[in-house]
C-alpha positions in Angstrom: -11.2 127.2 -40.6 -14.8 125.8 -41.1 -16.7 124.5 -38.5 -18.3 121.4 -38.8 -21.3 119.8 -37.1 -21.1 115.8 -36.3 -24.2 113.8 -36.4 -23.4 111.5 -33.7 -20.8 109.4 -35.9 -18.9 106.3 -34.1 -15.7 106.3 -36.2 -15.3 106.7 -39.8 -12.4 105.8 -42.2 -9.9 108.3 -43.9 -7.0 106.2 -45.4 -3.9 107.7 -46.7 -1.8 105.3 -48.7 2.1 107.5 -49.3 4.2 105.3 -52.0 7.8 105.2 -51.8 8.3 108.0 -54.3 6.1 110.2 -53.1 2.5 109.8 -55.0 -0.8 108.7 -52.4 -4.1 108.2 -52.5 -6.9 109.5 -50.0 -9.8 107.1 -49.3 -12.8 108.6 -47.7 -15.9 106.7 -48.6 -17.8 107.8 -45.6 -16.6 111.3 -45.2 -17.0 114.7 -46.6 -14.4 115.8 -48.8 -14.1 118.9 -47.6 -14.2 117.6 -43.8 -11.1 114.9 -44.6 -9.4 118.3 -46.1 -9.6 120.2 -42.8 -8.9 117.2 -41.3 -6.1 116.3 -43.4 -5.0 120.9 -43.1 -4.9 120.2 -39.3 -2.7 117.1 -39.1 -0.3 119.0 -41.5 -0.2 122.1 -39.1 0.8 119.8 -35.9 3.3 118.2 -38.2 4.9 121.4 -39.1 4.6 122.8 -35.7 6.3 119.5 -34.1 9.3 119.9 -36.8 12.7 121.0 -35.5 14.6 124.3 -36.0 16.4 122.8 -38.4 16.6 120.9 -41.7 16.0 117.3 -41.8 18.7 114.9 -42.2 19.0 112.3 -43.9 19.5 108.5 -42.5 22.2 106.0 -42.9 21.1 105.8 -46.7 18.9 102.5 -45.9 15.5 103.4 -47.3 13.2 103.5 -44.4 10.7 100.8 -43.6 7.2 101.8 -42.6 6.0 98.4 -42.0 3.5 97.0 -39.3 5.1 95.7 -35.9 6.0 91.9 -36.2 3.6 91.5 -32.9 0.7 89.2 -34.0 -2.4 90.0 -35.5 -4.4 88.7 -32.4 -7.4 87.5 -34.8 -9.5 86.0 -32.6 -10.1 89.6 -31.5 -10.9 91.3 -35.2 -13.5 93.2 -36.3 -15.0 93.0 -39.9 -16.5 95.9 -41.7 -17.6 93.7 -44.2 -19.7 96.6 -46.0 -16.0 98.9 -46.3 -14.0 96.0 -46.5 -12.1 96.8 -43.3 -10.5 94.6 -41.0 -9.0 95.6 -37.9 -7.2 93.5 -36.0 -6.6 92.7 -32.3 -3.7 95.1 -32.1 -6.0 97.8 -33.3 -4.5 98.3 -37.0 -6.8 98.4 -40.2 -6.3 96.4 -43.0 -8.1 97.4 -46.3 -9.1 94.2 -47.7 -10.6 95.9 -50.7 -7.4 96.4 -52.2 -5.0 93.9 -53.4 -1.6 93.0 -51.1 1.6 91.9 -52.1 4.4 89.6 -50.3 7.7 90.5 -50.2 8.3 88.0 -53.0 6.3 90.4 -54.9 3.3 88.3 -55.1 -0.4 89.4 -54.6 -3.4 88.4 -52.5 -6.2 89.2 -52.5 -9.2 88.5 -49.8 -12.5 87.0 -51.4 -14.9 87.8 -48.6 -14.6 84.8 -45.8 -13.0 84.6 -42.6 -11.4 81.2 -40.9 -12.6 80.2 -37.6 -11.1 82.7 -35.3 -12.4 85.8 -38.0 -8.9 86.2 -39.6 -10.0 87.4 -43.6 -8.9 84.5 -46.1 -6.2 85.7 -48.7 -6.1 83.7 -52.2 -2.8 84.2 -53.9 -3.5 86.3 -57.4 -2.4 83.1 -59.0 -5.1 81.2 -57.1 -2.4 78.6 -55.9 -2.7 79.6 -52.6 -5.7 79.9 -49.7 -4.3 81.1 -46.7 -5.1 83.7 -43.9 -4.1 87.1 -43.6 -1.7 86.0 -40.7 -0.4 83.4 -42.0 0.8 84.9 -45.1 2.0 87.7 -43.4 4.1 84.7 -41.7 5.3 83.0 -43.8 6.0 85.8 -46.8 6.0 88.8 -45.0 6.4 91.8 -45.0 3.5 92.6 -47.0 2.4 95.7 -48.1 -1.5 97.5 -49.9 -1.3 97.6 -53.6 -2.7 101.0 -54.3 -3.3 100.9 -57.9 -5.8 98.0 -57.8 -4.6 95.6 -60.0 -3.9 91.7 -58.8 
């Protein structure tokens, strides 16, 4: 494995977004390539050494649903990294505003670059209909989920 030297680094971002049938994307605007590949070769090894004896099985046929807890976002405690176009809540889990979202009415949002009052990021519907924040449509039309192809 290749060793690599950090340069006194608070936290950066490697996002792995896994579709339902299989295809992801990697986003790693701040790191190496070839760092988020060991990175990546390394999580893969503890998976593989964590797995059981034996073949996996499959559920009760329900498809499984890697959603975000229902707890609350706990806005008032976000952070913005406006520059990345992160947004971590109070919970501690990232959102990627620079992609598009969708509701589970199949609709998408999209943030435009302001926060309300307590620093919760401002979603427009992609019809422009609707200004609401990120908690509120998660709410009121939740579950929703990162569009990973880019289009609103």
């Amino acid at each position: 494995m290749t060793n690599f030297r950090f340069v006194d680094l608070d936290e950066q971002a490697l996002v792995v977004l896994v579709e339902r049938d299989g295809s992801y994307e990697v986003q790693n605007p701040a790191l190496c390539n070839r760092f988020a590949a060991a990175l990546l070769r390394g999580i893969a090894e503890q998976l593989d050494a964590s797995h059981p004896p034996h073949p996996c099985t499959p559920g009760d046929g329900a498809e499984p649903h890697h959603e975000r807890p229902a707890e609350p976002l706990i806005s008032h405690a976000g952070t913005l990294d406006r520059e990345r176009k992160m947004w971590t809540d109070g919970t501690g889990h990232a959102w990627d505003l620079s992609l598009p979202w969708t509701d589970a009415a199949d609709r998408s949002w999209r943030w435009h670059g302001s926060l309300d009052r307590q620093g919760t990021p401002i979603m427009r519907s992609g019809d422009g209909a609707e200004v609401q924040p990120l908690d509120v449509v998660r709410a009121l039309w939740g579950p929703i989920a990162p569009l990973s192809g880019g289009a609103a």
